[in-house]
Short mmCIF file of the C-alpha atoms (twelve columns), coordinates in Angstrom:
data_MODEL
# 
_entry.id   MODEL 
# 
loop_
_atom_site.group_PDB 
_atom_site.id 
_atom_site.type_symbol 
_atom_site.label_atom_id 
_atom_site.label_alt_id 
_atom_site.label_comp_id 
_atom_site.label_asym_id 
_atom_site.label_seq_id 
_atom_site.Cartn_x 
_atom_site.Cartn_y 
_atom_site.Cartn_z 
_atom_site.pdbx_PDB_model_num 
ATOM 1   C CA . UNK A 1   -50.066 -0.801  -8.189  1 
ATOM 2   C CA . UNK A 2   -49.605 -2.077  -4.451  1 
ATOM 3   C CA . UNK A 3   -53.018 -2.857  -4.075  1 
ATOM 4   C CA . UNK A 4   -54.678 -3.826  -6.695  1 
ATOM 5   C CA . UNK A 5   -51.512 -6.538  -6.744  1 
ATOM 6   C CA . UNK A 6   -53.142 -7.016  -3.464  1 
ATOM 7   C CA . UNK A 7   -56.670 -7.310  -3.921  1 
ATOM 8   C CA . UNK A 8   -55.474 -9.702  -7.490  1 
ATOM 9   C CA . UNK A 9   -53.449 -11.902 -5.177  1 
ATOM 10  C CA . UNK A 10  -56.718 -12.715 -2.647  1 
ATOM 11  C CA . UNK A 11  -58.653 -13.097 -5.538  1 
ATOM 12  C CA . UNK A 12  -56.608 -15.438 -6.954  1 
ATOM 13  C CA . UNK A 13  -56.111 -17.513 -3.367  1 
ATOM 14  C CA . UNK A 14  -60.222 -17.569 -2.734  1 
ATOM 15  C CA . UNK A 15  -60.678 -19.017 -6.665  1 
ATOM 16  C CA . UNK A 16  -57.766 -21.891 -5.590  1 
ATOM 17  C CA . UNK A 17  -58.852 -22.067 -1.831  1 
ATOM 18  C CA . UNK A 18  -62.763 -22.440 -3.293  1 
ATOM 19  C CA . UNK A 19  -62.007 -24.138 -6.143  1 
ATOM 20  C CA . UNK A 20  -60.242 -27.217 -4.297  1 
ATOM 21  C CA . UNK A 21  -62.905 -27.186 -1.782  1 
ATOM 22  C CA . UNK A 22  -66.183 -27.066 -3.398  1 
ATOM 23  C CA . UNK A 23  -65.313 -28.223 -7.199  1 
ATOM 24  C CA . UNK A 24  -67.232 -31.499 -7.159  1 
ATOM 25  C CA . UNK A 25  -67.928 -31.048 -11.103 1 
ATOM 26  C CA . UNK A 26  -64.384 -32.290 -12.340 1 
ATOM 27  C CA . UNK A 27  -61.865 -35.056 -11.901 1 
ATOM 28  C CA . UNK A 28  -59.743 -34.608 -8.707  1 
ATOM 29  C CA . UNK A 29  -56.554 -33.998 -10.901 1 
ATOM 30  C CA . UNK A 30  -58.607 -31.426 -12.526 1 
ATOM 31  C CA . UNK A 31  -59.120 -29.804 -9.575  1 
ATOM 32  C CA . UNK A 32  -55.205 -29.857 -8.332  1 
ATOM 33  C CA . UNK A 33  -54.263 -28.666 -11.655 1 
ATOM 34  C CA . UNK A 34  -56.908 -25.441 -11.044 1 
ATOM 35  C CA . UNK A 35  -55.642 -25.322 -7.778  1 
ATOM 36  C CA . UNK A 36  -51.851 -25.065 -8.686  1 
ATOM 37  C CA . UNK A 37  -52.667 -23.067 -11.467 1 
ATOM 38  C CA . UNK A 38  -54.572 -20.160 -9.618  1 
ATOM 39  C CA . UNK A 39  -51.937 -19.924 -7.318  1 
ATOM 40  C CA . UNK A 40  -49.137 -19.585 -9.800  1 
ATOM 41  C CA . UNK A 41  -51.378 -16.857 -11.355 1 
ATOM 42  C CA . UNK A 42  -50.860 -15.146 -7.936  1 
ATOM 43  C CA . UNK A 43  -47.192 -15.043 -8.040  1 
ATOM 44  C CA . UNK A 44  -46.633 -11.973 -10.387 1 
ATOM 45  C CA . UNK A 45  -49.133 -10.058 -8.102  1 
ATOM 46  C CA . UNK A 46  -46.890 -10.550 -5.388  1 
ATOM 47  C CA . UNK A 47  -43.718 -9.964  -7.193  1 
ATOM 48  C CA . UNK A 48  -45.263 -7.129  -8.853  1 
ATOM 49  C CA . UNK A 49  -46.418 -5.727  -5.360  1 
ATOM 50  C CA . UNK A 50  -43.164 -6.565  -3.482  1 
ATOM 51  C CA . UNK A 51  -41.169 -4.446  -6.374  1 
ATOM 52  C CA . UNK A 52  -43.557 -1.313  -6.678  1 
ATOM 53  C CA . UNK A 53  -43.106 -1.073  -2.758  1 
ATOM 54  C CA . UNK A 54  -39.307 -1.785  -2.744  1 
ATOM 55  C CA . UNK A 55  -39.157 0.809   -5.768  1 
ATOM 56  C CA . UNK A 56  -40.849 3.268   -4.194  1 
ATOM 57  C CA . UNK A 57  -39.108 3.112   -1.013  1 
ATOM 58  C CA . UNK A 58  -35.472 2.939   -2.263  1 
ATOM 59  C CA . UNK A 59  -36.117 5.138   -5.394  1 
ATOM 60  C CA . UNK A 60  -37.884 7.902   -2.903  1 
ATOM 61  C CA . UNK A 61  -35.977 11.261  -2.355  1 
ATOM 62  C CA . UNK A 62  -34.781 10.901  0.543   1 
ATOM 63  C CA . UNK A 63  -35.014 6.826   0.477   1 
ATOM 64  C CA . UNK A 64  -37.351 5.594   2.784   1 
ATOM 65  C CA . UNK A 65  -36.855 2.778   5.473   1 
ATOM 66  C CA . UNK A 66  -37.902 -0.565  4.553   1 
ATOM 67  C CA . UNK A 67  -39.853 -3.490  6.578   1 
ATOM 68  C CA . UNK A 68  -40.569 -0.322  9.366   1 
ATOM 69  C CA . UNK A 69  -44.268 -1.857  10.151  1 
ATOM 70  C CA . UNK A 70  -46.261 -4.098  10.898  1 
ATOM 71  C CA . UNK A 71  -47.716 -3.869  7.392   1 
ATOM 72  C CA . UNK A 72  -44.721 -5.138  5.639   1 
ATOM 73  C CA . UNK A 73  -43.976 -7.474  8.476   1 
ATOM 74  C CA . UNK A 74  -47.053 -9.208  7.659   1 
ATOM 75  C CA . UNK A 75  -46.411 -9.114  4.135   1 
ATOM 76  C CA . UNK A 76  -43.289 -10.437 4.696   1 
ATOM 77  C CA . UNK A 77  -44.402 -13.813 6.318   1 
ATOM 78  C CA . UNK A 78  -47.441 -13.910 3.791   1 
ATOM 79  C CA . UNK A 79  -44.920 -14.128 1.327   1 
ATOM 80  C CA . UNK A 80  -42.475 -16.372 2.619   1 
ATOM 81  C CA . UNK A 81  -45.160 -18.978 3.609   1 
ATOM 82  C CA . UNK A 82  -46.995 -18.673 0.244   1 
ATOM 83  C CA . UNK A 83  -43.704 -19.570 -1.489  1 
ATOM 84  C CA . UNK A 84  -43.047 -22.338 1.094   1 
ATOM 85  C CA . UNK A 85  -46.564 -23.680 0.294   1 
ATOM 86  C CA . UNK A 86  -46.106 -23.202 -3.253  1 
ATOM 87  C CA . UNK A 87  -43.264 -25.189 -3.799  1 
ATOM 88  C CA . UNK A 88  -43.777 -28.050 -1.385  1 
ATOM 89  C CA . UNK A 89  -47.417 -28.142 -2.746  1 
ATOM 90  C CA . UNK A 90  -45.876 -28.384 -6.295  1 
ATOM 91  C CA . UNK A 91  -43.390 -30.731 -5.786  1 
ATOM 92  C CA . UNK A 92  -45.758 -33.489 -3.640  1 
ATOM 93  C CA . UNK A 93  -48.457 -32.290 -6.454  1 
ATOM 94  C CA . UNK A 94  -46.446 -33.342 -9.437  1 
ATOM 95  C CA . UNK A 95  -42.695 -34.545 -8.659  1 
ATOM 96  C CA . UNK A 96  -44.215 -36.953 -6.099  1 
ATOM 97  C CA . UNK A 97  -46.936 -37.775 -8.594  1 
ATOM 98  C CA . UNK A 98  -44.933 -39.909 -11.161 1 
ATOM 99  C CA . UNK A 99  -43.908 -42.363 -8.356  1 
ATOM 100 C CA . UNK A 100 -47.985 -42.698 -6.873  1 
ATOM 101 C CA . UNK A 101 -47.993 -45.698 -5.091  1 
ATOM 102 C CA . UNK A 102 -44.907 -45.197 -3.649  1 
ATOM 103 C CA . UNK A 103 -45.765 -41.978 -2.473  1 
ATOM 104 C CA . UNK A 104 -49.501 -41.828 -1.530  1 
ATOM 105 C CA . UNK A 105 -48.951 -42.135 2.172   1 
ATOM 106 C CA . UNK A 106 -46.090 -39.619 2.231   1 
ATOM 107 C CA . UNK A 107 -48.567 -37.112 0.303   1 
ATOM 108 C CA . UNK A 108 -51.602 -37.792 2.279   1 
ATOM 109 C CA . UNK A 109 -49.825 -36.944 5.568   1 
ATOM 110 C CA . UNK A 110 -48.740 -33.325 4.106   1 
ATOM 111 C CA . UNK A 111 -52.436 -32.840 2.933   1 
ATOM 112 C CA . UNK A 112 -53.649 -31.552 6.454   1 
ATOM 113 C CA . UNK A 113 -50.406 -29.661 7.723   1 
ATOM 114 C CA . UNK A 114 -50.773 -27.746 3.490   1 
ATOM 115 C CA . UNK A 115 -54.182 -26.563 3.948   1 
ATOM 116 C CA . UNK A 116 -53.690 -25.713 7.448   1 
ATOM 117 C CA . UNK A 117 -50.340 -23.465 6.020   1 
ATOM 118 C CA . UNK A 118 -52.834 -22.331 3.236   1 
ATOM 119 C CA . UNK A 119 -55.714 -21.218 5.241   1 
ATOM 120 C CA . UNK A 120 -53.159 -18.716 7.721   1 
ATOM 121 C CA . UNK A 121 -50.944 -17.450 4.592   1 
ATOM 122 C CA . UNK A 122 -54.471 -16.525 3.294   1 
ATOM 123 C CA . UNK A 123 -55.326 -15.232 6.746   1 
ATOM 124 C CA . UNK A 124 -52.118 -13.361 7.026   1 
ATOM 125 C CA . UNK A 125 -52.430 -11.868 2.840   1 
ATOM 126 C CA . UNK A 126 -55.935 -10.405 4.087   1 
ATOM 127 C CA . UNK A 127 -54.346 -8.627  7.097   1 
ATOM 128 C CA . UNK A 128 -51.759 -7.185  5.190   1 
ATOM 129 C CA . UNK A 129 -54.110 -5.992  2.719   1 
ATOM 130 C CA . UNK A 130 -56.180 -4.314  5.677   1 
ATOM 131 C CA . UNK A 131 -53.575 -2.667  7.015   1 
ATOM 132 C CA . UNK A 132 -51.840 -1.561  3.884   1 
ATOM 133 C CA . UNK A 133 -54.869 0.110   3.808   1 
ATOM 134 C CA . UNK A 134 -54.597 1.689   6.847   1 
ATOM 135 C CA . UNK A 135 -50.969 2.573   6.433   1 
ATOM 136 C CA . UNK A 136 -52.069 3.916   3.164   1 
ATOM 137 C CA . UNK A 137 -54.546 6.152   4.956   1 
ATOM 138 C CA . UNK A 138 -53.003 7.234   7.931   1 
ATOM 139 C CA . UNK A 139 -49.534 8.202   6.216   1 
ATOM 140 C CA . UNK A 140 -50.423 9.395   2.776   1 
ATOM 141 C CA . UNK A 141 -53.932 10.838  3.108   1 
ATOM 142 C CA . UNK A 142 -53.819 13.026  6.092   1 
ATOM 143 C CA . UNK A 143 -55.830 13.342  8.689   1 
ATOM 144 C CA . UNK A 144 -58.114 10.171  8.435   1 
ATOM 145 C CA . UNK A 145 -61.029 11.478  10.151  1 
ATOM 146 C CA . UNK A 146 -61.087 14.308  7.727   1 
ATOM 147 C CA . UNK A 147 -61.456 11.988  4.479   1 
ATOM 148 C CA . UNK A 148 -64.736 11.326  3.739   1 
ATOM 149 C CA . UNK A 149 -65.882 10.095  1.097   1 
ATOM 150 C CA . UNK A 150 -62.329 8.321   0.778   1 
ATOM 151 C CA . UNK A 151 -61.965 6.794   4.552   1 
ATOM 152 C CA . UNK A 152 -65.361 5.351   3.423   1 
ATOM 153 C CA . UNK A 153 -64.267 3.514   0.988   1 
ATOM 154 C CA . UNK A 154 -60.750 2.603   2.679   1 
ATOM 155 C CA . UNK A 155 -62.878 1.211   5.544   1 
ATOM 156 C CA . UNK A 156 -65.871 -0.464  2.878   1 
ATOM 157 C CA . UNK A 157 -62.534 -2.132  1.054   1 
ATOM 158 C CA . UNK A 158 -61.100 -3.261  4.718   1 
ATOM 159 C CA . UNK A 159 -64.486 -4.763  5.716   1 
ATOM 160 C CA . UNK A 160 -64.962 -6.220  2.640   1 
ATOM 161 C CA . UNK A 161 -61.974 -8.120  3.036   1 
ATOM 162 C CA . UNK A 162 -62.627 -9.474  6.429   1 
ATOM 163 C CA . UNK A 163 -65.705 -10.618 5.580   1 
ATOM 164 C CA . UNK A 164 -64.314 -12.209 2.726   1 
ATOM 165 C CA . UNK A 165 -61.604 -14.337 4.651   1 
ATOM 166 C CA . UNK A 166 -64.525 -14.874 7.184   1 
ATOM 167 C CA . UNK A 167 -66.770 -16.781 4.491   1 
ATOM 168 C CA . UNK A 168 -63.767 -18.958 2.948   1 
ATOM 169 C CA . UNK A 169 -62.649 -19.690 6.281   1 
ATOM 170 C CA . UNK A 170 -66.404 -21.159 7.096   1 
ATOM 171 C CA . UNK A 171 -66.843 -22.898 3.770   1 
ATOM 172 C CA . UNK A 172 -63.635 -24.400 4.462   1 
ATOM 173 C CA . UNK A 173 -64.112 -25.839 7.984   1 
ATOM 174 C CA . UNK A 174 -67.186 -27.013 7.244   1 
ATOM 175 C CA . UNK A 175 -68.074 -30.715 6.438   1 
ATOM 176 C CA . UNK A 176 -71.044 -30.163 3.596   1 
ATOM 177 C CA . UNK A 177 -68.551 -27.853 1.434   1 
ATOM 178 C CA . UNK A 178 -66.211 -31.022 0.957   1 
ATOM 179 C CA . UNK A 179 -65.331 -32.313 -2.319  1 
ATOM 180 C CA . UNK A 180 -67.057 -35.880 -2.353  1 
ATOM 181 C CA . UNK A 181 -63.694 -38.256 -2.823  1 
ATOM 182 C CA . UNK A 182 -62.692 -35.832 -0.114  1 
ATOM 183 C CA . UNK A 183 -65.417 -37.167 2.143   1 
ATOM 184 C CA . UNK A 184 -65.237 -40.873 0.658   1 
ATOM 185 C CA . UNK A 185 -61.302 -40.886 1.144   1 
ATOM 186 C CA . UNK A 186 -62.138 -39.445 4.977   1 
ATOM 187 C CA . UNK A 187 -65.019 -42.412 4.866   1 
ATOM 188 C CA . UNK A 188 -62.458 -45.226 3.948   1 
ATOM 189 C CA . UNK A 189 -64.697 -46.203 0.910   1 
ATOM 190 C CA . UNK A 190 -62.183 -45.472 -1.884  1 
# 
């Protein structure tokens, strides 16, 4: 249940972290809708994760420690600053929305600082997936370089990952992957 809550969750944040990027097919309040939308689809995943690991800890005989590595530590933070982005992202998205003109400038400014906060709680949900995995394998499994088969695919899933974050993160930084009003807004045309 932890991990596939994982692996849901990043799959989730790539469609909205893609999606607002490289969507040049739809209206821009399409897009933000999508956007918002893919993320909120995320938020059971973590809840779902966050319990199954609490549950499992505290409903353990004898209960086990919680927030003891580096794994949940992560987490932890991930968490946190994907609910921070969430809600200032939601209420700038649509609160701020009804009064437009009033608020465009106030909005704009928070565009660069939310996809900067977006891009590390992404960075920090893939390293908490990776070394989930590695807790999972080093504590549960045994003696890792006895696995396998399974340490194989522990260490496929773990690559896998990082090379994921490593291809958003590019198609993100770079110029050509920008919606167009994105580049006309940057231009000063619109």
């Amino acid at each position: 249940m932890k991990l596939q809550s994982k692996i849901i969750n990043v799959f989730f944040s790539v469609l909205a972290i893609l999606l607002y990027r490289i969507c040049r097919c739809c209206r821009r309040i399409y897009v933000k809708l999508l956007h918002t939308v893919f993320h909120a689809l995320a938020i059971p995943c973590v809840a779902a994760g966050f319990i199954a690991v609490l549950d499992y800890h505290n409903l353990s005989d004898p209960p086990k420690a919680n927030f003891y590595s580096l794994h949940s530590w992560i987490g932890f933070v991930a968490m946190g600053l994907f609910a921070i982005q969430f809600v200032v992202g939601f209420f700038s998205f649509l609160v701020l929305l009804c009064c437009e003109g009033a608020t465009a400038g106030f909005r704009a400014s928070l565009v660069p600082i939310h996809a900067s906060f977006g891009l590390t709680t992404f960075m920090l949900a893939i390293a908490a997936a990776v070394t989930g995995l590695t807790e999972k394998a080093i504590f549960s499994l045994g003696d890792y370089s006895q696995l396998g088969t399974e340490a194989i695919v522990i260490n496929t899933i773990g690559i896998s990952l990082v090379a994921l974050a490593i291809v958003v993160v590019y198609i993100v930084l770079r110029e050509e992957f920008r919606n167009r009003t994105q580049i006309l807004i940057r231009a000063g045309d619109l």
